[in-house]
N, C-alpha and C positions, 0 to 999 in steps of 0.2 A: 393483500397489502394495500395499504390506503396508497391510492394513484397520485394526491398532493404531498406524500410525502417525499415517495419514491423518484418526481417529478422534479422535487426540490432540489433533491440529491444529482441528479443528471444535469441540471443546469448548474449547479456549482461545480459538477465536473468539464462542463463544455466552458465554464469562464474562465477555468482554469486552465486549460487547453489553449484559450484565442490568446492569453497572457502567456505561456510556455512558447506560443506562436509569434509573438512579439519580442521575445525576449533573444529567439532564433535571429528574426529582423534586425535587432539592433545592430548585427555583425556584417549588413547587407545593406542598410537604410539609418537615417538618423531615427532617432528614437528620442520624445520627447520628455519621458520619466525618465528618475535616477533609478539606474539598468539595476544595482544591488534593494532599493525598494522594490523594485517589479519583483524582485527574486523572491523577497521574503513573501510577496503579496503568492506571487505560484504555488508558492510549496506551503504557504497556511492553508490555502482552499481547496487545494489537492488532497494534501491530507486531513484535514479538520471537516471541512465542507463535504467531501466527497466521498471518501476511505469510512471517516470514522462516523456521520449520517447515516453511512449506508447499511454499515452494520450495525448502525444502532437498531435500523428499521428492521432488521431481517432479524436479531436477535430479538426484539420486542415480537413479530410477528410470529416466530416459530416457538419460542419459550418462553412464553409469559401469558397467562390465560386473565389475569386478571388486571385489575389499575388501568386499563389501554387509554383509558382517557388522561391518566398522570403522565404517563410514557410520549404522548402528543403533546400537552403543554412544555414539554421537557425539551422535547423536539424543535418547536417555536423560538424556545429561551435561547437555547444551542444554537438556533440556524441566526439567529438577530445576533449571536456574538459572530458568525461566518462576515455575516454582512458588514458589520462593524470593521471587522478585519481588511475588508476588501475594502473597503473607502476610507482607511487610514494608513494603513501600511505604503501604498504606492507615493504617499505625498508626505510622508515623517518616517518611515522607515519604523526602529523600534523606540516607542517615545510615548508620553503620557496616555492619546486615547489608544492603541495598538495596545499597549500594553495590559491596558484595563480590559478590552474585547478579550486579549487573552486568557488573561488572568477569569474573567467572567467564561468561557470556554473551558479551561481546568475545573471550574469549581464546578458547572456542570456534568462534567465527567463525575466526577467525586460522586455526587447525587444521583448520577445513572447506575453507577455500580451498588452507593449504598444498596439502594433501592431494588434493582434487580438481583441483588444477592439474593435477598427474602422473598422474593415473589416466583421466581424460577421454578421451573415446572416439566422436569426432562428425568424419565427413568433410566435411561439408556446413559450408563456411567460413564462410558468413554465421550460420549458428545458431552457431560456433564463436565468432567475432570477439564475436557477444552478451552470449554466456555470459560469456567473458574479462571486460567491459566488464562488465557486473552486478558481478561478481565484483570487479574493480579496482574500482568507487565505493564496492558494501560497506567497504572496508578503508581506502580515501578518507576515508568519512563520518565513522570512529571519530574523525580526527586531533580532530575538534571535540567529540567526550568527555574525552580527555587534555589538553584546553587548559580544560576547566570547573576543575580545580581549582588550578594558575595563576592563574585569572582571577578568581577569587574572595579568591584569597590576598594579588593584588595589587590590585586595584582596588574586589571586593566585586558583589555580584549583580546589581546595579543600572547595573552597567558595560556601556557598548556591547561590549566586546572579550568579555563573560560572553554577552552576547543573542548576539553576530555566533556564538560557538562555537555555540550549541544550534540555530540557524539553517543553518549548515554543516555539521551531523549531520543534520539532519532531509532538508537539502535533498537532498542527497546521497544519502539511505536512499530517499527517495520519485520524484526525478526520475531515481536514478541504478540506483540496487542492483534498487529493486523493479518499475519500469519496465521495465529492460532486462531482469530476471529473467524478466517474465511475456512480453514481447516474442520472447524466445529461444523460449519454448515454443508462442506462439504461430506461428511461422515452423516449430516443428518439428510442430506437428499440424496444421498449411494444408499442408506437406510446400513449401514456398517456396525455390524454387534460389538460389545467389548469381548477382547479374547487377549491370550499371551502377548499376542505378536501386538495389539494395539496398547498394550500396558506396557510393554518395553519402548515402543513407540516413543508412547509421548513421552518417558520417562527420559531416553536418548535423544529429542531430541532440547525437550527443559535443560539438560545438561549443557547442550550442543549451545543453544540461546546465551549462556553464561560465560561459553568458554569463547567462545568466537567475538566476545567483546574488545577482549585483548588487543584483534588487529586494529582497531581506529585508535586507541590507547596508545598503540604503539607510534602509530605516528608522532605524536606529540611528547609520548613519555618513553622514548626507545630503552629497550631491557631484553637481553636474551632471553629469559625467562618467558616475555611474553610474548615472543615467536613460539615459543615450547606449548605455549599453552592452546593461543591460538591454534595451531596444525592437530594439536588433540582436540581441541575446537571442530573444525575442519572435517578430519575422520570419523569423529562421532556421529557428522552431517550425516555422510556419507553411510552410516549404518544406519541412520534413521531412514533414510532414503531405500535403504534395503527394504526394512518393516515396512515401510509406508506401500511399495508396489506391491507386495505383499498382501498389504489390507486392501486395497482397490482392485488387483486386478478382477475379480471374481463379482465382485459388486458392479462393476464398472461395466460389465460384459450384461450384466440383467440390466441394471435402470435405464441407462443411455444407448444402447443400440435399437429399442425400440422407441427412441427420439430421434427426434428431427436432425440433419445431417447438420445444420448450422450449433444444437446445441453440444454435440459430439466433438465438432470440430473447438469451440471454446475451450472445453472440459480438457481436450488433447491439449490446446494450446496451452492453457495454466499451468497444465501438469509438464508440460515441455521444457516450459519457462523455472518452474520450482527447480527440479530437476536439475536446468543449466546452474540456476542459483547456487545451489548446493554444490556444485564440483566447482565453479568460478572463487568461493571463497574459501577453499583448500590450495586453490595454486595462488591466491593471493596473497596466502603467510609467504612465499619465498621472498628474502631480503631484498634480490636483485628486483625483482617486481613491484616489491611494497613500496620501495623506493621513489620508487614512478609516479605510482599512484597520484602521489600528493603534488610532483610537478608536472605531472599533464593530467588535467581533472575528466578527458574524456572517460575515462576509463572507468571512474566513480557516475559521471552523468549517466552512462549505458547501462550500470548496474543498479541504479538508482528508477531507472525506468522499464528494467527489465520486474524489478521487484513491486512499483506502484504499477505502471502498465500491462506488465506482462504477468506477474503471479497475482497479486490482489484486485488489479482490474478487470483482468481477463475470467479473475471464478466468482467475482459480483455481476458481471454482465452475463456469466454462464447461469448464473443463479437466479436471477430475474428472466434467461427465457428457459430455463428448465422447470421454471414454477407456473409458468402459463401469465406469470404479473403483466410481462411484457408477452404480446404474442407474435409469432413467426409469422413473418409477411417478406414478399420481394424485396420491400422498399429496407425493410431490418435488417436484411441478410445482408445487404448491395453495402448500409450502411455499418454497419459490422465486419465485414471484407474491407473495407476503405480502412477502416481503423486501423487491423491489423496487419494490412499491408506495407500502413505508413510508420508504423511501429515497425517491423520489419526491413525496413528501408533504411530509418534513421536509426537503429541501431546495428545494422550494418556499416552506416558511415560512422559511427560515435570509434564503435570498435577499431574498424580500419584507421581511421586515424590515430588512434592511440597506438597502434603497433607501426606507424609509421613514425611517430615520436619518438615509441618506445628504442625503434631502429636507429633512428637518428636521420630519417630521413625525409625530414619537414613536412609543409602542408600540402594537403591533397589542393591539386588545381580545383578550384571554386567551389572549394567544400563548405563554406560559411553557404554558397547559394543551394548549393546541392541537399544541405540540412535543413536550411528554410524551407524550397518547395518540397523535400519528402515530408515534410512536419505539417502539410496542411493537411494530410489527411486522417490528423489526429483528430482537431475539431469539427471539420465536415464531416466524421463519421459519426461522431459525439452526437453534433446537431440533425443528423437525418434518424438517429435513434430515436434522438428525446422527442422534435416532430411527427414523428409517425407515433409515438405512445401517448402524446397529447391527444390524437386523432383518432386515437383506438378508444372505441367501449369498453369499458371494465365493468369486472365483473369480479368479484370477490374471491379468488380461489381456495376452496377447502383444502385439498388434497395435502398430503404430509405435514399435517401441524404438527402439535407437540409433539416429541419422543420422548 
């Protein structure tokens, strides 16, 4: 993988991180931005910047033999809308340039996918069908960017039809694009065949992505029906989740036990995280909980980060040192450990306080301080990564290209 692009992607994830870290602060310390612009500024460059870069480069790298010079200028266009983002959002929130960076981001996407439709290069039809399926949610998720300013103009921000769009973008970016994105790469470095068990798969879980929309709907559009649907949402997970160990275990036992203990331990950790994923948003159809949700947001922040940090950051970082991109070193390991421990930490406290909410039993003594300092060692893990791969040789790696 080309080391500037990979490079790019890491540092968009560690800004995003010191802003997540600031954003902990402001409940701790004054904070000189307006705290909801930081917000938007967070979560564009977590997800746009860092998530959807990252697979662009690893999708270009693994399935595409040709254009690689189009896919890099593509790259450029995409990373100058990140930027644009980052140095408008924090100081106008969402407003004429923000909005154009965006807007210039979408269209981008639009032109990665025309584009890598036709050039795609992968015989192995289960990593194919993935790919496809990422690729169709990405372009899915948008419709609920283009319905934000309708929904505004008709009804005003405050509108369920304004909440239900930005819910139908995110869900879609996160259960669908980004999911299936890291999914596909995961099945292409376990080197996993198409078979029964992976056709039902993905077919359960396609289902599972559709039904499971219902619970953020629900909040805003309440209907028993879409409790009904949701919970068959839910269980379908839950049988995807079956097939899925299924398809790994056996693979999982040849590629990665003869790696290195730090990229086993990732690979465990994502699949830990998926995993928790999948059972956390079956007990989340129950009314009495759902209820919650929406008046104490820790509940969503935890889940929100167990799914960017824990399932798709956890198997892009797995996936960069399983390819040799990024290589094992002390200073990696040390810096990777930090990460996850403070991942570990503050979603122990995200949780525990929400079930102390959920109890009725107020706030945790100096849990705003106690979330700030577990939450530095989101970025200083970020930053002792992306330092050491600055400082490393590269060297091209062949090994597992196309399937």
């Amino acid at each position: 993988m080309q080391k500037n692009l990979v490079l790019t992607c890491l540092l968009n994830f560690f800004i995003a991180a010191v802003l997540g870290l600031l954003l902990r602060y402001a409940f701790v310390g004054h904070l000189e931005f307006n705290y909801q612009f930081l917000i938007h500024t967070h979560s564009h460059i977590a997800m746009l910047g860092w998530v959807y870069l990252m697979l662009y480069v690893l999708f270009t790298y693994y399935f595409i033999k040709t254009n690689k010079r189009f896919y890099t200028k593509l790259f450029w266009v995409t990373q100058l809308a990140v930027v644009g983002m980052l140095f408008s959002f924090p100081f106008q929130g969402y407003a004429a340039v923000s909005i154009t960076f965006s807007t210039l981001h979408i269209l981008c996407s639009y032109m990665f996918v025309a584009r890598i439709w036709k050039d795609l290069d992968i015989k192995n039809t289960l990593i194919k069908t993935t790919v496809w399926c990422a690729l169709s949610f990405m372009v899915l998720s948008t419709i609920g960017v283009w319905c934000l300013g309708p929904a505004v103009g008709l009804m005003g921000k405050a509108s369920a039809f304004y909440q239900i769009a930005i819910q139908f973008f995110l869900h879609f970016q996160f259960n669908g694009w980004f999911l299936f994105g890291v999914l596909a790469v995961c099945f292409h470095q376990l080197q996993i065949e198409p078979s029964k068990d992976s056709k039902r798969f993905i077919q359960i879980l396609i289902a599972a992505t559709f039904f499971t929309l219902a619970l953020p709907i629900q909040w805003f559009a309440p209907h028993w029906s879409l409790s009904v649907i949701s919970a068959i949402g839910g269980l379908l997970q839950l049988l995807a989740l079956f097939y899925f160990i299924k398809l790994i275990k056996n693979p999982f036992k040849t590629h990665l036990y003869k790696n290195q203990n730090i990229v086993r331990v990732l690979y465990l950790f994502a699949l830990s995280c998926f995993t928790l994923k999948m059972a956390l948003q079956l007990v989340a159809v129950f009314p009495e909980f759902s209820q919650h949700l929406l008046q104490h947001k820790n509940f969503i922040i935890g889940f929100i980060h167990l799914m960017m940090l824990g399932v798709v950051s956890g198997f892009l970082f797995a996936f960069l040192l399983f390819s040799k991109t990024i290589k094992i070193s002390k200073t990696i390991t040390f810096g990777t450990y930090s990460f996850l421990l403070a991942f570990l930490i503050t979603e122990a406290l995200l949780a525990l306080q929400g079930l102390l909410f959920f109890l009725g039993k107020g706030l945790l003594p100096k849990y705003y301080l106690l979330l700030f300092v577990g939450s530095i060692g989101l970025p200083l893990g970020i930053a002792i990564i992306t330092l050491s791969f600055l400082n490393q040789k590269h060297n091209e790696h062949q090994t597992l290209k196309t399937t």
